[in-house]
C-alpha positions in Angstrom: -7.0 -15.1 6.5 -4.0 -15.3 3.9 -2.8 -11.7 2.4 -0.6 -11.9 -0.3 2.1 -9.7 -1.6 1.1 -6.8 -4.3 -2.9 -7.2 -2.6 -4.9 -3.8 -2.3 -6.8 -4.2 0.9 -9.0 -1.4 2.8 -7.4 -0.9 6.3 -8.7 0.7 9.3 -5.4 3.4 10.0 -4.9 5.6 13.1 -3.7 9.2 11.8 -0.3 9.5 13.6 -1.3 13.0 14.7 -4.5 12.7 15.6 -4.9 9.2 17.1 -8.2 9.1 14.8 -9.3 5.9 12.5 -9.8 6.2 8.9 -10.3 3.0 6.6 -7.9 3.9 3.8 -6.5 1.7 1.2 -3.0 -0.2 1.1 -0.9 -2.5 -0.1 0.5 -5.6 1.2 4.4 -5.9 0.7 5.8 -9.2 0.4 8.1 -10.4 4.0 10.3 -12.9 4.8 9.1 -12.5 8.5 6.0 -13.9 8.4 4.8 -10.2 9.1 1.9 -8.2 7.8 3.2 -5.4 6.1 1.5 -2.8 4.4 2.4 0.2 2.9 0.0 3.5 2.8 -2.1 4.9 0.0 -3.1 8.5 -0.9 -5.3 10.2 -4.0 -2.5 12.7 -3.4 0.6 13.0 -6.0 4.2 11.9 -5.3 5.8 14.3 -3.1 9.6 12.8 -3.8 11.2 10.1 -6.1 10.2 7.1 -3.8 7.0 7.2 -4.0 5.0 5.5 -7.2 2.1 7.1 -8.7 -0.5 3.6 -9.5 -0.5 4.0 -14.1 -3.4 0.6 -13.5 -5.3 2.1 -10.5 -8.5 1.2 -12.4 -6.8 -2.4 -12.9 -6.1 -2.4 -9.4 -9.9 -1.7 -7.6 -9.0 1.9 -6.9 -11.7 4.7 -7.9 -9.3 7.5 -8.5 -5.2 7.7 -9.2 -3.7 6.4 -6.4 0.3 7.2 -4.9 2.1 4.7 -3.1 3.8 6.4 -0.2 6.8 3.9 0.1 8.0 5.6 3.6 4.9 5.0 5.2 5.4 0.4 5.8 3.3 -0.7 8.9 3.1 -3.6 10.6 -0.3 -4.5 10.4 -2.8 -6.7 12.2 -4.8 -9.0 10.8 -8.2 -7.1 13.0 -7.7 -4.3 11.2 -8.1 -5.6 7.6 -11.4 -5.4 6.5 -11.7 -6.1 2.7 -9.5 -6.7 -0.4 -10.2 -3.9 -2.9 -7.9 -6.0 -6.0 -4.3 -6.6 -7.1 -1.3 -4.5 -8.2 -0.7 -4.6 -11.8 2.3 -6.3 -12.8 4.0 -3.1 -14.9 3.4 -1.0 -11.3 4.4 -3.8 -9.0 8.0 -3.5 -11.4 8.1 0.2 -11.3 6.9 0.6 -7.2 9.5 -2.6 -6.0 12.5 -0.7 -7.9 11.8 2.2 -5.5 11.4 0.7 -2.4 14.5 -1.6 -3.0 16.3 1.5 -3.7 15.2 3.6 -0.7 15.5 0.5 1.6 18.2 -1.7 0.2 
């Protein structure tokens, strides 16, 4: 299966604290690697100035506003993806890669 950067795909995610599973959406980061990398998504709101609240989540497949927790990038395997939900709009994909290149550059 190909994944491409700026896809919204439903994931199966262990809870760190819990060890339980949850299928939750998130979003596939581009990689020079070769490495799936994903990137966590919440209903909740931004809790600091990295993370990006989704203006297109309607755009993007979600079916309610969605926050991009930018400290939250897994290495994913492929096992666990189980369906693309859409694609990040382009005005959000701007606004959420100036806050990751900014916390991580």
């Amino acid at each position: 299966m190909l994944y491409n950067p700026w896809e919204i795909w439903l994931v199966r995610m262990k809870f760190e604290e819990s060890g339980e599973q949850k299928n939750r959406p998130a979003l596939v980061l581009p990689d020079s690697k070769n490495l799936l990398r994903i990137v966590k998504m919440t209903g909740t709101p931004c809790r600091d100035i990295f993370e990006h609240r989704l203006v297109y989540w309607k755009y993007a497949g979600l079916v309610k506003p969605t926050t991009i927790r930018t400290s939250k990038i897994i290495d994913a395997v492929s096992t666990d993806m189980l369906h693309k939900i859409g694609d990040l709009h382009p005005d959000d994909i701007e606004e959420f890669a100036k806050k990751l290149n900014a916390l991580y550059a």
